[in-house]
N, C-alpha and C positions, 0 to 999 in steps of 0.2 A: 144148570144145564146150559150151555154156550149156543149158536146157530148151527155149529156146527154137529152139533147130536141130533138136535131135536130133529122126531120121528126117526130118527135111525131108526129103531126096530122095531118099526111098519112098514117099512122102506130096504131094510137088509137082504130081505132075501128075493128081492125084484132086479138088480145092480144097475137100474137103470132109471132117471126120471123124465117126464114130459115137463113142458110152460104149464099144463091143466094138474098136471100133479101137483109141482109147486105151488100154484093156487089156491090149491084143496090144503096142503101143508099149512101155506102161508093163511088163508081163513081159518081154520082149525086152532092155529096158535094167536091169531087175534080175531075172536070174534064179534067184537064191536065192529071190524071194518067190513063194507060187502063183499060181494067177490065183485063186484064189478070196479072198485076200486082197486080193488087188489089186483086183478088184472092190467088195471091200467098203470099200477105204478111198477107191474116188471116188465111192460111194453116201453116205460120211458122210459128207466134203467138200460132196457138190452139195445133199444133205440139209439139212446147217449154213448154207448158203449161201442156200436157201430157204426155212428159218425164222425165221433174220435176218432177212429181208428181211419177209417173212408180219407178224411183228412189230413192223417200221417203222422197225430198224436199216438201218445198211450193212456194206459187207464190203469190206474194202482189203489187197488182194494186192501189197506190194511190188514194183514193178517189173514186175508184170500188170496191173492194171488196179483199179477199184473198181465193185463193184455197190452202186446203190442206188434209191431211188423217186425218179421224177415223178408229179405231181400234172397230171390235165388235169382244168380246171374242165369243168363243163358246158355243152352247146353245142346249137344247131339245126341236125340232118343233115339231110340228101332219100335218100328210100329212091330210089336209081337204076331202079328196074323203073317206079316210077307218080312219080317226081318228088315226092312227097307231103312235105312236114317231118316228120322225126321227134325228139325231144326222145333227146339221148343225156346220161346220168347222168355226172356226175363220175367219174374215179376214179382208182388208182395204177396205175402202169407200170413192171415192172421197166425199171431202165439200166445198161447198161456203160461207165463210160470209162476204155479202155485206158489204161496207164500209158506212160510215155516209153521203157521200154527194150523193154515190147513194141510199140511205134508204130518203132524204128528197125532192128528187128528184121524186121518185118514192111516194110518200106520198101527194106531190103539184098535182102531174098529178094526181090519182083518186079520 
């Protein structure tokens, strides 16, 4: 069974996880570690993962996926309430693009 199953189907018919779920996941499949460890190493994971990024690196998980920035230039919005133009400033966006083994992973399961 890969990371990418395990708990699927405890998890299937929810379509959604929290950090405290994953923790519950992620104790559950190694129970020698606490959870208090286990918490703290997907605080530094998603930590690491936001400062790279804060930075202006990217982050490339193997067979997950890669986080990194887009760039939207600046544009002329309308504020929807009075239709009015509003000028919206440039900026960065984080992005994710899945990697291939979780796009056929994620493809088998629905």
């Amino acid at each position: 069974m890969s990371y990418f199953t395990a708990g699927v189907e405890r998890l299937y018919l929810e379509f959604s996880m929290v950090r405290s779920e994953l923790a519950e996941l992620l104790h559950e499949r190694f129970p020698k570690f606490t959870r208090g460890d286990i918490d703290a190493a997907i605080a530094v994971i998603i930590d690491g993962v936001a400062e790279t990024l804060a930075a202006g690196g990217r982050v490339e998980i193997r067979g997950f996926g890669v986080f990194s920035l887009n760039h939207r230039p600046p544009r002329t919005g309308r504020n929807p309430a009075t239709g009015a133009a509003v000028n919206v400033p440039a900026k960065w966006m984080p992005h994710f693009k899945p990697g291939k083994e979780l796009r056929e992973a994620v493809d088998r399961q629905l």
